[in-house]
N, C-alpha and C positions, 0 to 999 in steps of 0.2 A: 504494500500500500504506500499511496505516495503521502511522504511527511509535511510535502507543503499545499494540501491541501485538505479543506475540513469536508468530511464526509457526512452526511445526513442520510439517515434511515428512518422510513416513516410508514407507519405500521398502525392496524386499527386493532391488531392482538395484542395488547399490552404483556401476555404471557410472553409472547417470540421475541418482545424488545428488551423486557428484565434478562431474558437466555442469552440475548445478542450483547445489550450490554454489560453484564457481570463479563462474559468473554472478553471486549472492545477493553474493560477496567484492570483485565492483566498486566504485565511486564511484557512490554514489546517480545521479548526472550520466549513469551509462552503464547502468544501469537494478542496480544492486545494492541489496542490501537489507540492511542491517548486522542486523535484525532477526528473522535467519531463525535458525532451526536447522535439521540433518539429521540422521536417526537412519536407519540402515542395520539394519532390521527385518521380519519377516514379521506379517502379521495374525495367525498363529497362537500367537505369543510376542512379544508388545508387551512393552516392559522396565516394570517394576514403577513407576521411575521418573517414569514420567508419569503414574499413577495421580489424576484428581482436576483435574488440570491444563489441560483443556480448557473454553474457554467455549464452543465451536464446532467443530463434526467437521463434514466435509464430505469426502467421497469421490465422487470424481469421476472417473466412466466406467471402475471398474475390471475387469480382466482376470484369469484363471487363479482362484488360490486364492481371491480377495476376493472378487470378482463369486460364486463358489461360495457364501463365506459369506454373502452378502448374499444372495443369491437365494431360495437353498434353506431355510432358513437354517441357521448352524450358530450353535446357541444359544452354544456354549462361544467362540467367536469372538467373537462377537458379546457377550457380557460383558467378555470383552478390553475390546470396544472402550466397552463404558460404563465400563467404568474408569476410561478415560484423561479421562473427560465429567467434569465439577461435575458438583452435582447438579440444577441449572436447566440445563443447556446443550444450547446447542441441534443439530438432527444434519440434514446434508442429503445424501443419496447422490441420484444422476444415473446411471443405469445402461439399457441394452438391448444386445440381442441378438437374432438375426434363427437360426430353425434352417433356413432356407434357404441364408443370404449366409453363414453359420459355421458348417455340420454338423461338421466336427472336432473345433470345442472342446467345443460344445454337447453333441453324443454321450461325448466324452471327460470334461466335469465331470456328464454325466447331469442336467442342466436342463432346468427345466420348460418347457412353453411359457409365454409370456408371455400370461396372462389376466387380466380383471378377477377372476375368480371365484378364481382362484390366489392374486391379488394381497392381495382383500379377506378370505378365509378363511384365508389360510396366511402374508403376513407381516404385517398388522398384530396379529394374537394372540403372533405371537414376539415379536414386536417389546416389546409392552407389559409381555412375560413378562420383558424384561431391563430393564424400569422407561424405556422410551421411551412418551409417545403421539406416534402419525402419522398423517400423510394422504400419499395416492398417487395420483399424478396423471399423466396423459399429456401428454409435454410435446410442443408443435408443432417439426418439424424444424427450424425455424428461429432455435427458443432456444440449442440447442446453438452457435450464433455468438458469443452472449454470455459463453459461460463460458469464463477465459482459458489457454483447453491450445488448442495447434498441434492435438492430437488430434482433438479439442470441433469443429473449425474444419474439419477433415479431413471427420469424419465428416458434417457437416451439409452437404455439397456432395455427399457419396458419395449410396451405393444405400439408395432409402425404407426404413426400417424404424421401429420402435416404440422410444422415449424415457419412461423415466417416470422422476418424482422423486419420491423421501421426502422428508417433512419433516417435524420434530417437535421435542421438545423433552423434557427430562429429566422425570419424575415423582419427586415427594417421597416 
């Protein structure tokens, strides 16, 4: 982790952020990171607070409410989240879901199927609508190795489905 910059993790499970931070509060030596913050928050009310202050959002394989915003999209969400951006900064979501392997959730947040035709007509127009450009891309099962969540690592061993990543960057 880089030292010269403050990392923010923001979490609506207050249990995943006590776990994240008692680790972050170790001895560099035992893998902590004097450099972290946690904010114990929902994408739907991000505190005002961080407005401005990100060089880098990166949402990574989110579930329930997020993956809803991100997906579908919820413009009003998803302006939270340019908030918390500068306004060069840059944004990377990592996100799938299979309506086979997860009919429950899938039926229960009313998600799309995952298409190119979804992808390229329905989020990149939001997306630019809240002053992001992107690009989306399908990523090979085997990147998910790379990104460091136990999750990321989980699922790239589990049952084939589709991975795609945003990327982009703030508009002036």
């Amino acid at each position: 982790m880089c030292s010269d910059r403050l990392f923010i993790g923001i979490d609506s499970n207050a249990e995943n952020l006590a776990r994240y931070s008692q680790k972050a509060a170790q001895k560099p030596t035992k893998g902590g990171t004097p450099n972290a913050l946690f904010v114990h928050a929902n994408c739907e009310r991000l505190p005002t607070e961080l407005c401005g202050v990100a060089q880098e959002l990166s949402i990574l394989l989110p579930w329930g409410s997020l993956l809803k915003a991100v997906v579908l999209p919820d413009l009003a969400v998803l302006q939270g989240l340019r908030c918390v951006c500068a306004e060069q900064a840059t944004l990377r979501i990592v996100f799938g879901y299979d309506q086979c392997c997860e009919p429950g959730i899938t039926m229960a947040l009313d998600l799309p199927p995952l298409t190119w035709e979804y992808l390229q007509a329905v989020l990149i127009p939001c997306y630019a609508q809240i002053g992001f450009a992107i690009q989306v891309r399908q990523m090979e099962h085997t990147e998910l190795r790379d990104i460091p969540t136990t999750w990321a690592k989980r699922l790239s061993y589990g049952k084939d489905r589709e991975f795609f990543e945003i990327i982009g960057h703030g508009l002036s």
